[in-house]
N, C-alpha and C positions, 0 to 999 in steps of 0.2 A: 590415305594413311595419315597425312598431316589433318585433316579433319579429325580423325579419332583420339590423335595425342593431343589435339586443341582440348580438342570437348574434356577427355578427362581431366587434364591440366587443368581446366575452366572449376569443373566437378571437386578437385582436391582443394581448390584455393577456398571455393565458397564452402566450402562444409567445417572452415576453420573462424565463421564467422562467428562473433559474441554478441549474442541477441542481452543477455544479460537481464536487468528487472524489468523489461518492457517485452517477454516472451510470457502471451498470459497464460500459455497451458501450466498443468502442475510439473515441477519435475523429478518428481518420486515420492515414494510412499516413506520419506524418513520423518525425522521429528520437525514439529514447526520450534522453528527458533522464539518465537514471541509467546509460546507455549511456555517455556522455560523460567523459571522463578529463581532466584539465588536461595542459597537455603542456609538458615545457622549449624552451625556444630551440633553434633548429636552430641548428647547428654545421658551418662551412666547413670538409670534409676537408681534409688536407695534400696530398692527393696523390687527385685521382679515381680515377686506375687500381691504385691499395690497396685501394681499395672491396672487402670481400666480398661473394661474392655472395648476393644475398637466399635467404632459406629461411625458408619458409611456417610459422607456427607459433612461429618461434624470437625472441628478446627484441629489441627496438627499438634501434639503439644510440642514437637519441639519449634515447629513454625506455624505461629496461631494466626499469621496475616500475610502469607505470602503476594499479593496480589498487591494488597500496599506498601512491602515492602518494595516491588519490582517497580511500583511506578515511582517510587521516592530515588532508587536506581538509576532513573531514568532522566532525574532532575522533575518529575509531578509530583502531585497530593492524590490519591482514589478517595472520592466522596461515593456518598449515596447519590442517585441520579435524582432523586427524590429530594434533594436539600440543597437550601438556601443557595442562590449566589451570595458568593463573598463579596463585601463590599465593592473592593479595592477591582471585581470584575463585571460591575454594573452596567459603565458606560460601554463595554464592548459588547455586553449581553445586549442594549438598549440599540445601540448602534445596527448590530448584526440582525436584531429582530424588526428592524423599524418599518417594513413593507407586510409583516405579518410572519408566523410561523407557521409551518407545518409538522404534525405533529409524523413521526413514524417516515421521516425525509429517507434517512441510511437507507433502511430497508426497501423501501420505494425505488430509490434512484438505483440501489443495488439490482433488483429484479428486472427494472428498465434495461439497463448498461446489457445484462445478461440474456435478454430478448432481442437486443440491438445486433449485439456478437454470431448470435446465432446466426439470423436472420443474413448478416454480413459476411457471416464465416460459413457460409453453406458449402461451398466448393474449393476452399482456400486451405482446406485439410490434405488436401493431394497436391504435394511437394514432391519432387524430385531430392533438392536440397534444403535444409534449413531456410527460411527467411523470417523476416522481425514481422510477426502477427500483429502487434502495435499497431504498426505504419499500415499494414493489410487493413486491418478493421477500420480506424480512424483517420484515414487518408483524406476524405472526404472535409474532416470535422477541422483538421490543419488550421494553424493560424501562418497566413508567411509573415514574418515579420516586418522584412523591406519597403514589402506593401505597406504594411499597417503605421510603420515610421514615417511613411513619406505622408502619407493621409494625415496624421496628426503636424507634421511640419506644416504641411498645407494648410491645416487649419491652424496656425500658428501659436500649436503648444511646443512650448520648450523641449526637447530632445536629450539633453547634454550627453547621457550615457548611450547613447546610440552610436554606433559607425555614423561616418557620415556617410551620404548617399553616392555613387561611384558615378 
């Protein structure tokens, strides 16, 4: 009897756990938040039978750029993917490209990741209780840090922001 109040006692604590943004299933069919655009005030036409007629595709009159408006929102600029670096973002371009580019990385590394999970998540769909899929998939991929602190001490790089070692 004390076994079975263990086990559910066990069962109610963990099912209260907060996997939070590192649970990579979906969870639910509602709106995506980064979908969402701020919009201007509508605007009483002069004349309803002025109205153009709508066409599917084409700019909003009352929000003719929503997408640059959301990323100025945001504290960005939306360019064309197509134009110029800006000056003033040269050396980070030049820096960040300096081993070479590949063209179509996103969508590559996207496809990989999602071949990886699979391939990782084959059996790991059959829970009892919630656990963080994060940590299930990428467990492997872990950096410890302790380790990796001590190893650069070792090699006598500077630390300062590190714990010290125990």
């Amino acid at each position: 009897m004390r076994f079975v109040v263990t086990a559910v006692l066990m069962l109610a604590i963990t099912g209260c756990a907060n996997t939070g943004l590192r649970d990579l299933r979906g969870s639910g069919d509602g709106p995506d938040e980064f979908i969402i655009n701020p919009a201007k005030p509508l605007e009483t036409p002069e004349s309803y039978a002025a109205l153009p007629a709508p066409t599917p595709g084409a700019n909003n009159i009352t929000d003719p750029t929503p997408l640059q408006d959301g990323a100025i929102v945001v504290g960005g600029r939306r360019t064309s993917a197509a134009a110029a670096v800006p000056a003033r973002d040269g050396a980070v371009v030049s820096h960040a490209s300096r081993f070479g580019v590949t063209r179509g990385i996103r969508s590559q590394l996207a496809s990989e990741d999602e071949d990886f999970r699979k391939r990782r998540g084959r059996l790991t769909q059959y829970r009892i209780v919630p656990v963080d899929r994060y940590n299930q998939v990428y467990k492997r991929q872990a950096i410890d840090p302790d380790r990796v602190a001590t190893q650069y001490r070792r090699a006598g790089v500077p630390t300062p922001t590190a714990p010290p070692s125990n």
